[in-house]
C-alpha positions as CSV (number, residue, x, y, z in Angstrom):
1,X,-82.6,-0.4,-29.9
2,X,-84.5,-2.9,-28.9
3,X,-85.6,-3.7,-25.1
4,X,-83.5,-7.1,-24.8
5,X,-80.4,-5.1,-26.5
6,X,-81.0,-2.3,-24.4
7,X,-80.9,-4.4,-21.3
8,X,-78.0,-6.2,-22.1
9,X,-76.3,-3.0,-22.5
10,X,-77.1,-1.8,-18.9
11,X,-76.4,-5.0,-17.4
12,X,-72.7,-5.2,-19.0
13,X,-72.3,-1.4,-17.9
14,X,-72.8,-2.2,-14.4
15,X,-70.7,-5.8,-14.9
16,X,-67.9,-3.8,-16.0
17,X,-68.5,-1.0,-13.5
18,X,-68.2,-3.8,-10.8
19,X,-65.1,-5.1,-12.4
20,X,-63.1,-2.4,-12.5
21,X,-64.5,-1.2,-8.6
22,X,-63.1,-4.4,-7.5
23,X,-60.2,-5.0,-9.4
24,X,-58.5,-2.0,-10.1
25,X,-59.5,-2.2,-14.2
26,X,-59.8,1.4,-15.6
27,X,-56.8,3.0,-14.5
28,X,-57.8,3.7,-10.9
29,X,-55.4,2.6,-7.5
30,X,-57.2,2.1,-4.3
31,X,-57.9,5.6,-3.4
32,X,-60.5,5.7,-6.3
33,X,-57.5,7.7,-8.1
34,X,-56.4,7.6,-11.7
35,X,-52.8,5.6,-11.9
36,X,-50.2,7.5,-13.5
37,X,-50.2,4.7,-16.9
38,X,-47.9,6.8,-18.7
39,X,-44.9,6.8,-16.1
40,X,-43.1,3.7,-17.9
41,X,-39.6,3.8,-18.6
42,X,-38.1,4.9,-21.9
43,X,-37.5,2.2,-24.9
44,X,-33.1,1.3,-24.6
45,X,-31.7,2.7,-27.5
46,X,-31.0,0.0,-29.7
47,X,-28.0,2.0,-31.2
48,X,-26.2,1.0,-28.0
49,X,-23.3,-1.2,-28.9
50,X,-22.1,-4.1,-26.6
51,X,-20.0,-4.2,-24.3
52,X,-17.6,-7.4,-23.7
53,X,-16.3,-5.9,-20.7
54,X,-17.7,-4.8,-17.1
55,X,-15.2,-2.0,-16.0
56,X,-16.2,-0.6,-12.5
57,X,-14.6,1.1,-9.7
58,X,-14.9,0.1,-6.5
59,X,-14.6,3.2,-4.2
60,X,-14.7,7.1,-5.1
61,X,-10.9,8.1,-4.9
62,X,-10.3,11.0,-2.2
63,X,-7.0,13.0,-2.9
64,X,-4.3,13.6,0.0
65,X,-1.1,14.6,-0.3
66,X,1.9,12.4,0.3
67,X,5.5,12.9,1.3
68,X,6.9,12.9,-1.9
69,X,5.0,16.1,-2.4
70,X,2.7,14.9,-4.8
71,X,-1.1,14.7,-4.2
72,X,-2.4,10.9,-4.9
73,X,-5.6,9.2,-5.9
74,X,-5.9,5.8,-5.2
75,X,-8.5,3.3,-6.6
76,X,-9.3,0.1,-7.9
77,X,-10.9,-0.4,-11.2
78,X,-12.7,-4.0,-12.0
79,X,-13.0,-5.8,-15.2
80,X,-15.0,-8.5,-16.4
81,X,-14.8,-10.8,-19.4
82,X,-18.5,-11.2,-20.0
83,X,-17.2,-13.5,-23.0
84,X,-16.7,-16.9,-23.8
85,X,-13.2,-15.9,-24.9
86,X,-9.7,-15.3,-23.5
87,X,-9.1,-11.5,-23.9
88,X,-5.8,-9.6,-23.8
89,X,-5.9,-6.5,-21.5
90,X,-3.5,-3.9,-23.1
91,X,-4.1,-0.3,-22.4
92,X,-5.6,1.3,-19.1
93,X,-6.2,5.3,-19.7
94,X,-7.2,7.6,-16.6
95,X,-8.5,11.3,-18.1
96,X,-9.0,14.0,-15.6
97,X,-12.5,15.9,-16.2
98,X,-13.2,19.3,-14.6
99,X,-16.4,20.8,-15.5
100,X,-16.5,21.9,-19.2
101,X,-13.0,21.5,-19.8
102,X,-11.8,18.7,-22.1
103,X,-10.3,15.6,-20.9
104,X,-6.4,15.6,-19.7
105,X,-4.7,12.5,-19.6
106,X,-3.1,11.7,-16.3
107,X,-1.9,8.2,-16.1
108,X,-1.4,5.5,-18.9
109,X,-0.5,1.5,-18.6
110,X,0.3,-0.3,-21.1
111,X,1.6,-3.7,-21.3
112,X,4.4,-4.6,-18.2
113,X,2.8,-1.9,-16.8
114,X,-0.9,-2.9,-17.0
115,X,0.1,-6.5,-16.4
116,X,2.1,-5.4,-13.2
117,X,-0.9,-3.8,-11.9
118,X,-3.7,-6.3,-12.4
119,X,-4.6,-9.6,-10.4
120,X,-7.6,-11.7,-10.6
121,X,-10.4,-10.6,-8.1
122,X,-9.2,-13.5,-5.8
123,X,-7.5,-14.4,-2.5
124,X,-4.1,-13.5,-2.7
125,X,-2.2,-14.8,0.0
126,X,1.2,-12.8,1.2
127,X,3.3,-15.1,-0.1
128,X,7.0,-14.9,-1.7
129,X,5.7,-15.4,-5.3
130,X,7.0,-13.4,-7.8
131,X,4.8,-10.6,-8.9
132,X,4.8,-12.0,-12.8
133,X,3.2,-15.2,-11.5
134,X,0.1,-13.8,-9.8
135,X,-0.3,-10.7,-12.1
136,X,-2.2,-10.8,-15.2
137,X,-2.2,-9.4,-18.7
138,X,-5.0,-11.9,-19.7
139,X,-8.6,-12.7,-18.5
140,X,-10.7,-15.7,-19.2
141,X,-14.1,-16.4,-19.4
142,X,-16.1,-14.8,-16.7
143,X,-12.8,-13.8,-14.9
144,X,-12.4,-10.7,-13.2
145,X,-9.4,-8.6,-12.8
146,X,-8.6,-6.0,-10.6
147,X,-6.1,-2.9,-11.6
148,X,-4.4,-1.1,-8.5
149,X,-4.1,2.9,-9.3
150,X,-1.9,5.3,-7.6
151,X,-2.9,8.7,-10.3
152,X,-1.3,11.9,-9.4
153,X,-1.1,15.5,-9.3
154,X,1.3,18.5,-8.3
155,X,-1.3,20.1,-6.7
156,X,-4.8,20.1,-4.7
157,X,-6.1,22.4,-7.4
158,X,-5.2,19.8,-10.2
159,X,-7.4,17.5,-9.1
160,X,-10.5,17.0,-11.3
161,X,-13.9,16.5,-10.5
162,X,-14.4,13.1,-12.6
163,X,-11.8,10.4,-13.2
164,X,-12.8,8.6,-17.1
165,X,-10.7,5.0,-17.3
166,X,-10.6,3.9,-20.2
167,X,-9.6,0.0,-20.9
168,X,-8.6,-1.5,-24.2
169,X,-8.4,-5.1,-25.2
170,X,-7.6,-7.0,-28.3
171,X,-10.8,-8.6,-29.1
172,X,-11.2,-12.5,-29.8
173,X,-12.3,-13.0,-33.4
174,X,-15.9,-13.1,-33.1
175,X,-16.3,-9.8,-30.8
176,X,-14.2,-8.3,-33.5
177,X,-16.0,-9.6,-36.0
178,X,-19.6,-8.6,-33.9
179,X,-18.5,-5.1,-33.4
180,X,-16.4,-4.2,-36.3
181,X,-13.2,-3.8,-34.7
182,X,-10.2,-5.6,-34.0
183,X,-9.3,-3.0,-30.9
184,X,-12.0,-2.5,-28.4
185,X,-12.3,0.3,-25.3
186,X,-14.8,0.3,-22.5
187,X,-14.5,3.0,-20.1
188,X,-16.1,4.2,-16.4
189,X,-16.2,7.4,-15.0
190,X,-16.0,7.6,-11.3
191,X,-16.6,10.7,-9.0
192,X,-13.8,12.6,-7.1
193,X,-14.2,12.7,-3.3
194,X,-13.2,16.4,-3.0
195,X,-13.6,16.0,1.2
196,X,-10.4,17.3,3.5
197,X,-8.5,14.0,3.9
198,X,-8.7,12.6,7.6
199,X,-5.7,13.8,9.8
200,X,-4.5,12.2,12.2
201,X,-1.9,12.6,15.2
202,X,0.8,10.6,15.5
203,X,0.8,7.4,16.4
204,X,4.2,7.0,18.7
205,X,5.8,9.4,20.0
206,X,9.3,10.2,18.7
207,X,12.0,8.0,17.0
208,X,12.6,7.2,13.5
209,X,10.5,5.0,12.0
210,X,10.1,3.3,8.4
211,X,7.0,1.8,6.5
212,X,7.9,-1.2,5.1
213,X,4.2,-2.2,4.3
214,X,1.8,0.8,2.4
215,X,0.6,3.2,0.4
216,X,0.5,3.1,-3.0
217,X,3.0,0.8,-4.5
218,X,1.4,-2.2,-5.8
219,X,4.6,-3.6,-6.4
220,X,6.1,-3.9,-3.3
221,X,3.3,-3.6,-0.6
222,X,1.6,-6.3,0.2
223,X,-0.9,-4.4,1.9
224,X,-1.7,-2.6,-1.5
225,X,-2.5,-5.8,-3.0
226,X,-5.1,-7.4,-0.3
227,X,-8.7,-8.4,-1.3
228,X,-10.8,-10.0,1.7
229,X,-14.1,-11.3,1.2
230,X,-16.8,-11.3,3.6
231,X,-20.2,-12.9,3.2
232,X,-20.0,-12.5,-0.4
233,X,-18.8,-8.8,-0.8
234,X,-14.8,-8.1,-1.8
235,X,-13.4,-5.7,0.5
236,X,-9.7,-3.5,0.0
237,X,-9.3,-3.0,4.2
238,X,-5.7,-2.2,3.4
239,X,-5.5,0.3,0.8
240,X,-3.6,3.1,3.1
241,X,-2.1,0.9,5.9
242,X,0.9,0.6,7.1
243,X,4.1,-1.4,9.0
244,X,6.5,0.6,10.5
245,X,9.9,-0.1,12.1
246,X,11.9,1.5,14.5
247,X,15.3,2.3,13.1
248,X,18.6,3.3,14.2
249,X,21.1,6.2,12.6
250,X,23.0,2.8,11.6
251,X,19.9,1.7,9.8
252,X,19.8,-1.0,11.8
253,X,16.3,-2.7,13.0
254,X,17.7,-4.8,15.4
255,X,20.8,-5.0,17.4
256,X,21.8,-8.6,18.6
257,X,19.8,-11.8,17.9
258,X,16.9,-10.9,15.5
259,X,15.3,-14.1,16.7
260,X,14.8,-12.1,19.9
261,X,11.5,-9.9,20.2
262,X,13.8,-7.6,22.4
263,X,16.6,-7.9,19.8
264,X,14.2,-5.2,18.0
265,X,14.6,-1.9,18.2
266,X,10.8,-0.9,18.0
267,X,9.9,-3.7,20.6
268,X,7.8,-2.0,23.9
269,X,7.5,1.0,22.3
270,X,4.3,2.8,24.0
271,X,1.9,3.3,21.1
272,X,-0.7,6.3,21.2
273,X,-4.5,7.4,20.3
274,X,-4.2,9.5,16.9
275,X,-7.4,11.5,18.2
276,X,-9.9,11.2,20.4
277,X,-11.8,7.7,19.6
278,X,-14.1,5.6,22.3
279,X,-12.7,1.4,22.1
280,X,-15.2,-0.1,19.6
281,X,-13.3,-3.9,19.8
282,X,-10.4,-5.5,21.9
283,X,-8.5,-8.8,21.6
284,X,-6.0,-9.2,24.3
285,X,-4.0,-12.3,25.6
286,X,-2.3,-13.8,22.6
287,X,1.2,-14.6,23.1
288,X,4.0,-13.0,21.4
289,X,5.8,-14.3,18.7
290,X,9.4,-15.8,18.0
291,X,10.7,-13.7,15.0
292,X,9.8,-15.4,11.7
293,X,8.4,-18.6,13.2
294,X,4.9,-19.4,12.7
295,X,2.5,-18.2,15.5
296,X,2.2,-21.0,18.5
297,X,-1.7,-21.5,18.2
298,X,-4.4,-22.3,15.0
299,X,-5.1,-18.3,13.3
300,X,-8.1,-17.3,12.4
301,X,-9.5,-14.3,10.6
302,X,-10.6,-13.1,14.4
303,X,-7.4,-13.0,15.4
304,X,-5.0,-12.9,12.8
305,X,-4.2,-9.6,13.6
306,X,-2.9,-10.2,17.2
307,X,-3.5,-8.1,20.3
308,X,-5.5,-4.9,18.6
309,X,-7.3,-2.3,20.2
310,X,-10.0,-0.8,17.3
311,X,-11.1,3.4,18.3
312,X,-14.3,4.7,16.5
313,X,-12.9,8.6,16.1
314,X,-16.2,9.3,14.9
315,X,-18.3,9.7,11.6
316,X,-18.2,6.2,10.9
317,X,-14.2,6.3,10.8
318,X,-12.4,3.5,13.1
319,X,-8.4,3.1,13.4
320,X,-6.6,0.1,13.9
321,X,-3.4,-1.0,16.2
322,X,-2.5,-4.3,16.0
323,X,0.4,-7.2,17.1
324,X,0.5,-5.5,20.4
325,X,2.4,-7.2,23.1
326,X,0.1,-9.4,25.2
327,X,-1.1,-7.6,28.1
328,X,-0.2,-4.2,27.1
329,X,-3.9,-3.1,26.2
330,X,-5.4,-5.0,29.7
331,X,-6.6,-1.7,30.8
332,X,-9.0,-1.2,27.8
333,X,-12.6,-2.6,27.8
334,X,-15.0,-1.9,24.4
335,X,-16.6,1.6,25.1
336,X,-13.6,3.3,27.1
337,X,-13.2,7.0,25.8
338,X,-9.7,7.3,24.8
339,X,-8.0,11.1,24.8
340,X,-6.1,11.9,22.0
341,X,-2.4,11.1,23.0
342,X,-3.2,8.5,25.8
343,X,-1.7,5.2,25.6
344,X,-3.4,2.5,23.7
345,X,-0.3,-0.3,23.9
346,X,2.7,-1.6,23.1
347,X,4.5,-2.3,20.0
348,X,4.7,-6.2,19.6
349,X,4.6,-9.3,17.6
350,X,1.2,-10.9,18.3
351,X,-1.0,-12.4,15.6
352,X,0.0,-13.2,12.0
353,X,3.2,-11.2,12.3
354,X,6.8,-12.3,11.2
355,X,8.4,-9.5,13.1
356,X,7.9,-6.6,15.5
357,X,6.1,-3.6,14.2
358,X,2.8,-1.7,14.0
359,X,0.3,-2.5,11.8
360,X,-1.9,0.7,11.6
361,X,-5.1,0.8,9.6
362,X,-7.8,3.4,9.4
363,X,-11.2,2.2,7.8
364,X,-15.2,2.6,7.2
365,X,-15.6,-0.4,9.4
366,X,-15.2,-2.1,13.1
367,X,-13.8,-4.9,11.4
368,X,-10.3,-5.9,10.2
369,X,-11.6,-7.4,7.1
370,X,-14.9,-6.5,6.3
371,X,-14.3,-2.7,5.9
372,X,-12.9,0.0,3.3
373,X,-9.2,1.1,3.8
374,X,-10.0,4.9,4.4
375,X,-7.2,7.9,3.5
376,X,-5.9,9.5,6.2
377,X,-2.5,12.0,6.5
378,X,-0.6,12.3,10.1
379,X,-0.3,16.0,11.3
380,X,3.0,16.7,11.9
381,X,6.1,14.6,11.1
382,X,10.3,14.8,10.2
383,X,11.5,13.3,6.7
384,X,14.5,11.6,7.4
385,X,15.0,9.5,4.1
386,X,14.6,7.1,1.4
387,X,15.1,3.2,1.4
388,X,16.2,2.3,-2.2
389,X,16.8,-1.5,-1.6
390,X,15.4,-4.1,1.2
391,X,16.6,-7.4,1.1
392,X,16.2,-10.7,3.8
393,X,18.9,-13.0,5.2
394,X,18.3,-15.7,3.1
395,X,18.8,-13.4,-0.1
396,X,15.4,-12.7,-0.9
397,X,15.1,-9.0,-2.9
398,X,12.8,-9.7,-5.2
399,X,10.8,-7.1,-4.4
400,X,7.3,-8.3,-3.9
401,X,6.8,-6.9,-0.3
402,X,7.8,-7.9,2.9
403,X,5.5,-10.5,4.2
404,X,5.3,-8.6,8.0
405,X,1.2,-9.3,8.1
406,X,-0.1,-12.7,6.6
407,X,-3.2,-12.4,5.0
408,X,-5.2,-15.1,6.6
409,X,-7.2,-17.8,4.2
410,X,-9.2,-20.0,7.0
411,X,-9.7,-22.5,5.2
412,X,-6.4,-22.7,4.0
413,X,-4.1,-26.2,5.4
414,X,-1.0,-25.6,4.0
415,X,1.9,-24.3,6.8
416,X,2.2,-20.4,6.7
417,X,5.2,-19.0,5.3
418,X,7.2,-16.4,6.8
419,X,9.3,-13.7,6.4
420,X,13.0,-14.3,7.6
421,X,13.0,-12.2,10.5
422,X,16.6,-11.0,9.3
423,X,15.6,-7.7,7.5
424,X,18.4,-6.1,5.8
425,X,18.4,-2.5,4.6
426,X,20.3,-1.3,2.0
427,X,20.7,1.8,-0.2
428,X,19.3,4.2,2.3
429,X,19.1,7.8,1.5
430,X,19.2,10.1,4.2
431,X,18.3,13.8,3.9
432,X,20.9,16.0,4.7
433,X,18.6,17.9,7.0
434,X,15.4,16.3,8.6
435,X,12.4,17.7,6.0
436,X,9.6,19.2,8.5
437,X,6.1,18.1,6.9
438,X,2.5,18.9,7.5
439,X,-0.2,17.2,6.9
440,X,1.0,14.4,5.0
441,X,0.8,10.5,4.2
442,X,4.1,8.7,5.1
443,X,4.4,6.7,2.1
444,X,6.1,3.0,1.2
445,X,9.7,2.7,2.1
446,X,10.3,6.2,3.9
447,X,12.1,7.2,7.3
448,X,9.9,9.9,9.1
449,X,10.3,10.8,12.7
450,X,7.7,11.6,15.1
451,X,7.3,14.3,17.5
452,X,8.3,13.4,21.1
């Protein structure tokens, strides 16, 4: 080698040396130490096939059992057209997975009853529209529908560890033609939420009271059916809420004019904590309003829920009494400790209500809206009976839900519509014998009685 190669040769060696020092080069961080070069992520299989849909579910059901005896599972599942074509939902599948055992089919919807089931990931507002118009069986191009699941069992011990939903479409001609079917399936597994389900005292103290509005059929709760979006994110507040009514042994909700508040038989009544909670948000002096008339005053999402005292119970868990009579929750400021049992208000009709009732909500969030309806059972109630049929003055049985709580739009213009407040109830079952029950969610159109 000769002397000028020889120098060159050094001089690059330190060049280099230099280089990598200050920049990093030669596999070294800033501690001098080698870089771990070979922690890169695997090559995707290419064997993968595409997917036209996007099927997710939005929250991890958690099971609790009902008063029809059954143990339920309630959940949204999403889908998204990621095509540039109209697809045709046409089967929804939920399997049950338990460890190594196979899959067990627990639910299946199909046609009417996928369709029935399914709206577009929208604002929905409480209105009297017939359940084929704002249901779906078809989405478009980028559209997203959302399926409404009530899956269940005979027993806690049935219910599985995973949940598989499978969802099949009939394929537009060129994703049949892309994927070598004419039928296609895309399915999401979602995680059981095997936790004790929240239970609560009760919330009045005696009577006999029906749930017009709740858990879990889409059909004819409105509160099933709401999606609220907050700074971007979709939120299902009202999964497990409810409305309930006082009734009479005449099934009667009202006794005189039913344009009078005190015409109602549930008006006044003294409503109570479910468990011990400190006031995490208050909204007091609205005015009641006249039965089925249109509140006196602009609504906003702040206040669309009238009067409402909001407890945090703790663990992140916050419950929900709204439409309260004006000046019946005066004597509660945001961070009073509330005793289980102690009085929180009165039953009113404050807020986006069409009649007297409570509107009781248990969530993941101090917020009406931007929260996660959470499951929750009441301790100890009476099961008085069954209401078969519900119809309104003006002849209205369709069977969509009775609009008692508006979902409020703000930027809608148009005039609310409301509810006549002449509720009619019809077919009711009674029990020959009040059914004593534990434990248990009062479920859609059922007459339970408190303790007193």
């Amino acid at each position: 080698m000769s002397k000028l190669t020889k120098s060159l040769t050094i001089f690059s060696v330190i060049i280099l040396t230099g280089l990598a020092i200050t920049f990093g080069f030669a596999g070294c961080d800033s501690d001098g130490n080698m870089a771990n070069l070979f922690d890169f992520e695997p090559s995707p299989d290419d064997t993968n096939e595409l997917k036209p849909l996007i099927v997710g579910v939005v929250e991890e059901p958690q099971p609790f059992r009902a008063n029809d005896g059954l143990v339920h599972l309630v959940y949204e599942v999403q889908i998204e057209n990621f095509t540039t074509e109209t697809i045709d939902l046409k089967k929804l599948t939920v399997f049950g997975v338990t460890g190594e055992q196979a899959p067990v089919p627990l639910q299946v919807l199909e046609g009417g009853n996928f369709m029935i089931r399914t709206l577009l990931l929208q604002y929905h507002p409480f209105k009297k529209a017939p359940l084929d118009e704002v249901t779906i069986d078809q989405l478009g191009p980028g559209q997203t529908g959302v399926t409404f699941l009530d899956v269940t069992v005979d027993s806690f011990e049935l219910v599985p560890d995973k949940l598989i939903n499978v969802v099949e479409i009939d394929g537009p001609p060129i994703i049949a033609q892309l994927l070598g079917q004419s039928a296609l399936t895309v399915s999401t597994e979602i995680d059981v939420n095997h936790e004790q389900a929240l239970v609560l005292g009760e919330p009045i103290k005696g009577g006999r009271w029906i749930n017009l509005n709740g858990c879990c059929d889409f059909a004819n709760s409105a509160h099933r059916r709401v999606i609220r979006s907050v700074d971007g994110e979709e939120f299902f507040p009202e999964r497990y809420s409810i409305d309930i009514l006082e009734v009479d042994e005449e099934n009667n909700l009202f006794v005189g004019d039913p344009n009078d508040n005190n015409s109602w038989l549930g008006y006044g009544a003294e409503l109570i904590a479910v468990a011990d909670g400190v006031v995490s948000r208050v909204v007091k002096g609205l005015p009641d309003n006249k039965p089925g008339e249109s509140p006196p005053f602009p609504i906003s999402l702040a206040d669309g829920a009238g009067n409402i005292v909001i407890m945090h119970i703790g663990n992140g868990i916050y419950v929900l009494y709204a439409h309260l009579i004006p000046g019946s929750n005066d004597h509660l400021e945001v961070g009073d400790f509330v005793a289980k049992g102690e009085m929180v208000g009165l039953l009113g009709n404050t807020g986006q209500s069409g009649a007297p009732h409570l509107h009781f909500q248990v969530m993941d969030g101090n917020s009406i809206a931007e929260a996660e309806g959470v499951t929750f059972e009441f301790e100890q109630f009476d099961d008085l009976g069954r209401l078969l049929d519900v119809a309104e003055e003006d002849g209205d049985d369709e069977g969509d839900g009775l609009d008692l709580d508006d979902v409020i739009d703000p930027d809608a213009e148009e005039e609310m519509e409301q509810n006549s407040p002449g509720i009619i109830l019809t077919g009711v079952e009674l029990f020959p014998e009040p059914l004593p029950r534990t434990n248990e969610h009062q479920l859609q159109f059922t007459i339970i009685g408190f303790p007193e």
